[in-house]
N, C-alpha and C positions, 0 to 999 in steps of 0.2 A: 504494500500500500504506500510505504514509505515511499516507494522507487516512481511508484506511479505519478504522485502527488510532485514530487520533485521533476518529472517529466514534463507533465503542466504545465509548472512555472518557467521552465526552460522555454517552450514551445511561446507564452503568453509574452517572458521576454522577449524572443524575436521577431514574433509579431508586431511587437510594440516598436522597432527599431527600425523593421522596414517600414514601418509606416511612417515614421519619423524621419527618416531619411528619403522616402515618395515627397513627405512633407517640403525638408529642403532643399530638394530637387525641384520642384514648382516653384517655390520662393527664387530662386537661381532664374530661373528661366525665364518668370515676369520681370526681373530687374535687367535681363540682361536686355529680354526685348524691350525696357522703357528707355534704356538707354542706345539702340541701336540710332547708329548714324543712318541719316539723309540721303537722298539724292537728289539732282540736278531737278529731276522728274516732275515735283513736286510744283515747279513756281512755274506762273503762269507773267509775261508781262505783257508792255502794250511798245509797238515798235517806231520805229522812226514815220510812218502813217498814220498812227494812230489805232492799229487792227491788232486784235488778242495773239500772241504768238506764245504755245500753247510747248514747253521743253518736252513732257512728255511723249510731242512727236518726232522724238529725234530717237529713242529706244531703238539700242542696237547701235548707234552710230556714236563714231569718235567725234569731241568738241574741242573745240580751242575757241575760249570765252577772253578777251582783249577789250580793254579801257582803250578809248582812243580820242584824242581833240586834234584839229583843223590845223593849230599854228606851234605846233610842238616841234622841235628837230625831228625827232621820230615820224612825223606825220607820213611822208613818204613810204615808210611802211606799210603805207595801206596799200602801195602797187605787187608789195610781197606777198601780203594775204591775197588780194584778188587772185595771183595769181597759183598761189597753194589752195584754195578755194574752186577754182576751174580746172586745175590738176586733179583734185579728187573727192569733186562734190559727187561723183557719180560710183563714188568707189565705198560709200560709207561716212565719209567726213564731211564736218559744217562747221565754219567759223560766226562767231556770234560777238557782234562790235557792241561796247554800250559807253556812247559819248560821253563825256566827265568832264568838267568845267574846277576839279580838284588841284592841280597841277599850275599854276603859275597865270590860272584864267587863261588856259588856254583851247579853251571851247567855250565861246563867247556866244554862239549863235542859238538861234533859236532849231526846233526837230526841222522845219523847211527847209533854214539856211545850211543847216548839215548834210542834210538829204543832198539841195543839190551840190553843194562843195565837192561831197564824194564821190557822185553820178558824174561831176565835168572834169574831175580833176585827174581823178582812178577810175571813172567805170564800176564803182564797188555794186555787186550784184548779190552777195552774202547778207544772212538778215541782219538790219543795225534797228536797236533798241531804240524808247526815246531818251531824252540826252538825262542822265540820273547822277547821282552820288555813288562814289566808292571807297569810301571812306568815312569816319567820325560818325556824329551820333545819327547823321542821315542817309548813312551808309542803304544803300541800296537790299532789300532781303536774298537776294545772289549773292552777293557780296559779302552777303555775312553769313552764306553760308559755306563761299569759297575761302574766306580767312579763318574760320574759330574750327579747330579740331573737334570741338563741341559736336559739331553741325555734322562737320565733310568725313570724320574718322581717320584724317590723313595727315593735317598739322596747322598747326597756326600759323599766319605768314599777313604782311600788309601791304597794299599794293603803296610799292614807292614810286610808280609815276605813269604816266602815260605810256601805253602799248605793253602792260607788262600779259603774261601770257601765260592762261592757266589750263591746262590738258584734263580733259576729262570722257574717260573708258566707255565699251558698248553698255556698261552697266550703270554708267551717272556718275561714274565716282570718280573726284578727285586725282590723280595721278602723278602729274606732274608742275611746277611753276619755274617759268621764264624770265627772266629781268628785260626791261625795256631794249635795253641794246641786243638781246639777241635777236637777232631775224627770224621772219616766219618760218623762214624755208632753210633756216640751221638743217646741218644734216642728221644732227638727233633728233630734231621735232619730223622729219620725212620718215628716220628709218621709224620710228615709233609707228605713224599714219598706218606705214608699209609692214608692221609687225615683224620688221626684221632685228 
C-alpha cells in the first residue's frame, strides 16, 4: 500500500510539472510574439501625386528606400537610381524616394515642384513619396521604423543626410544601410539585387 500510495504522488508530481512547464512555455511564446519585429509591409503612405501607395504590394520584392532633396551635392544621384531602377525593376527590385527638406533645407519645394524637378532633370520613373521628415520628433513612421531596432529587429542607425540608403529583403526586413556617398549602383548594392 505503502508503494502504491508513494507511486501517486510520484505520478501527481509530474503531472504537476509538465503542466507547469506547458505553462511557461505559453508565457514564452506570447512575449516572444508581443515583441516580434515589423515589416516594411505594414505602412501604407501617400506619394508625390497624392495616391495611396500601398508597401505591402511590393511582397516578394527587394527595396532600397532613399531620402532625397533637389539641391544637395548628392542630388545627381538620382540618374544612379533611375538607372539601377530600369536595370531591375523587372527583375524583382523597387526603389522608393521620400523627399526631406532635413538636410541643410535642401528640399525647399513643394510634392509638384519635386515631381517635376525629377521628371526634367532625371527622368525618375521609381515611386517618390510626398516630401516628409526623417528625422527628430516628426520623423516620418518608415523612418522610424527603419532607424529603432525596436521596430526593424536589425539595429538602430540615423539617417545623416541626404540619399542615405536602406536595403530591405523579399520579406520586408531591414538588411542592409548605405551612407550618402555610396552610389546606387556600388557593386555590393548590385551583387546583393543579383543574390550573388
Amino acid at each position: 500500500m505503502k508503494k502504491f500510495i508513494a507511486l501517486l504522488l510520484v505520478l501527481a508530481f509530474v503531472s504537476c510539472q509538465k503542466a507547469k512547464n506547458k505553462e511557461v512555455a505559453i508565457n514564452l511564446n506570447t512575449q516572444t510574439n508581443s515583441m516580434q519585429k515589423e515589416t516594411i509591409y505594414q505602412f501604407k503612405m501617400t506619394d508625390l501625386y497624392g495616391k495611396e501607395f500601398n508597401f505591402s504590394n511590393l511582397k516578394g520584392k527587394k527595396l532600397m528606400i532613399v531620402n532625397t532633396a533637389s539641391k544637395c551635392g548628392y542630388t545627381p544621384q538620382y540618374k544612379d537610381l533611375e538607372k539601377l531602377y530600369n536595370t531591375y525593376k523587372d527583375k524583382n527590385f523597387v526603389i522608393v524616394g521620400f523627399p526631406a527638406n532635413n538636410f541643410g533645407k535642401q528640399e525647399p519645394g513643394t510634392d509638384t515642384e519635386i515631381a517635376e524637378f525629377c521628371q526634367q532633370n532625371y527622368g525618375v520613373s521609381f515611386p517618390m513619396m510626398t516630401k516628409t521628415s526623417v528625422k527628430e520628433e516628426d520623423m516620418n513612421p518608415v523612418y522610424q521604423f527603419l532607424t529603432q531596432q525596436s521596430k526593424n529587429g536589425f539595429k538602430d542607425s540615423e539617417v545623416a543626410w541626404n540619399f542615405q540608403k536602406y536595403l530591405i529583403d523579399e520579406n520586408g526586413n531591414v538588411v542592409n544601410i548605405y551612407p550618402s556617398k555610396t552610389l546606387p549602383i556600388d557593386a555590393a548594392i548590385v551583387a546583393w539585387i543579383e543574390n550573388k
